[in-house]
C-alpha positions, -999 to +999 in steps of 0.1 A: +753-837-157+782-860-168+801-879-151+834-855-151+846-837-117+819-809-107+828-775-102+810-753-079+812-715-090+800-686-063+785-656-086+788-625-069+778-592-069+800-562-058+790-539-025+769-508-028+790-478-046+794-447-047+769-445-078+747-472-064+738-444-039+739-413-061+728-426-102+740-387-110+753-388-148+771-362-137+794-378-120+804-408-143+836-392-158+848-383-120+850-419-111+874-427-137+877-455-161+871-482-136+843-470-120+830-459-085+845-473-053+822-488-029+811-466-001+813-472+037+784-490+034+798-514+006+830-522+027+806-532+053+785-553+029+814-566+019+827-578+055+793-593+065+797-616+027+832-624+042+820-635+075+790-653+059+810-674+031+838-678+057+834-717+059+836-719+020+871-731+008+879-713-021+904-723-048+906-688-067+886-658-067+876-641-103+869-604-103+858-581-126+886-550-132+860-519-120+868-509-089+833-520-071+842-555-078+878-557-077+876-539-039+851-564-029+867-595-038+900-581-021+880-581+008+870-621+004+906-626-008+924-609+021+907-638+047+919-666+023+953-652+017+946-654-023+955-631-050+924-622-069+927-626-103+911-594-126+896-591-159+876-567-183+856-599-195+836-598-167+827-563-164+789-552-162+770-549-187+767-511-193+737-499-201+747-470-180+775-458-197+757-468-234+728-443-221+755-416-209+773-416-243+741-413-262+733-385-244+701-395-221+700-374-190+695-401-165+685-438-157+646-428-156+653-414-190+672-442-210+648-466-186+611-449-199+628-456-235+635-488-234+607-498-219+581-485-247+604-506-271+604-536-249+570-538-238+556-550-273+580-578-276+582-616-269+601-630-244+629-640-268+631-617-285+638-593-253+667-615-249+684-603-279+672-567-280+691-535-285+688-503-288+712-497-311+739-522-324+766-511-299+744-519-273+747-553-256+722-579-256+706-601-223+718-632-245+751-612-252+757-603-218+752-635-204+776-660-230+801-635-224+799-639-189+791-679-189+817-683-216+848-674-185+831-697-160+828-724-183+869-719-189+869-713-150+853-744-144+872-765-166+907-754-151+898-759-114+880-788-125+859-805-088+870-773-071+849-743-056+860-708-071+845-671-068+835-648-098+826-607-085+811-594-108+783-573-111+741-570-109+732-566-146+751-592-157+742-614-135+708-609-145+714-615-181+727-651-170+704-662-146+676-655-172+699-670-197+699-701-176+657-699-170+664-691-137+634-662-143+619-644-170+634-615-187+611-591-163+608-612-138+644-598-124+644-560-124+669-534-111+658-540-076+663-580-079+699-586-074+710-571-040+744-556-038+767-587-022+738-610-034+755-642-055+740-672-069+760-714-067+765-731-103+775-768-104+793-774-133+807-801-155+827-778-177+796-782-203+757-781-180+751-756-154+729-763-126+716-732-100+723-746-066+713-720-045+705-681-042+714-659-019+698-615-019+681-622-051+640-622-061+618-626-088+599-596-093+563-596-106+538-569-124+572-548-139+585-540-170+623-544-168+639-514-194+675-533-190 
């Protein structure tokens, strides 16, 4: 890295929700625009991040507009006495709500598809698949995401900030970053409250540290 003042950037993911618990397709257009709520659960997840980060001075706190990650960074905010600071450019990656408009029945569904396409191709070139064209690439996924942290960094420039956000995404980004392999993080990978520390100059990231996330081996990942 450069010489310029170094940013340290918590990524984090949102407590368990309500669909975290219950995947039900059913029950996408219930939860509204935004998104399931965290459960009971979640809120307790979300506590035990508080209590574990508490000695971490935070100079603003980045969330994601859907309500899993929004309610979860309230709860890190509340401690600190900071407003939280929303946005739709770091919403998941929604391969969810792709599959639910296209009319698959469930994840295994959209997952067993995706993962006939994928298996027969090379490690970049997963990066940039899709489906269709509406659908949004790993590589996709991940600039947009890197591309507000990099603006993050640069504005609270040798300070420590928070992004929630949310598992997929995260994904895309740390494989982005060759952190791991395009199947090397699965679904099951990126724990719900897990984050990951980026050092930044503004321009180079550096992975500083993990927290509730592992590489997964012998596994296709569909997404």
């Amino acid at each position: 890295m450069s010489d310029k003042a170094i940013t340290t950037i918590y990524v984090v993911r949102h407590g368990e929700s309500q669909f975290n618990v219950s995947p039900d397709f059913n029950t996408i257009e219930s939860h509204g625009d935004l998104g399931a709520a965290l459960t009971e659960n979640g809120k307790l997840q979300a506590k035990a991040l508080v209590e574990k980060l508490k000695n971490v001075k935070l100079a603003a706190i980045f969330s994601s507009d859907l309500t899993r990650a929004k309610q979860t960074a309230e709860f890190i905010a509340l401690e600190r006495k900071i407003a939280v600071e929303t946005t739709q450019a770091i919403r998941e990656r929604d391969i969810v709500f792709y599959a639910y408009k296209k009319g698959f029945k469930n994840l295994e569904e959209i997952e067993e598809t995706l993962k006939k396409e994928l298996a027969e191709l090379s490690e970049e070139e997963k990066m940039d698949y899709k489906h269709e064209d509406s659908m949004e690439s790993v590589n996709e996924g991940a600039t947009r995401l890197l591309t507000f942290i990099r603006e993050a960094a640069v504005a609270y420039a040798g300070q420590t900030i928070m992004v929630v956000c949310h598992g997929n995404i995260m994904r895309c980004l740390l494989s982005h970053l060759g952190f791991a392999k395009f199947d090397e993080l699965t679904r099951k990978s990126v724990e719900n409250t897990a984050y990951f520390v980026l050092e930044s100059d503004g321009i180079d990231f550096f992975i500083k540290e993990t927290s509730g996330i592992k590489k997964m081996q012998g596994e296709i990942r569909p997404f």
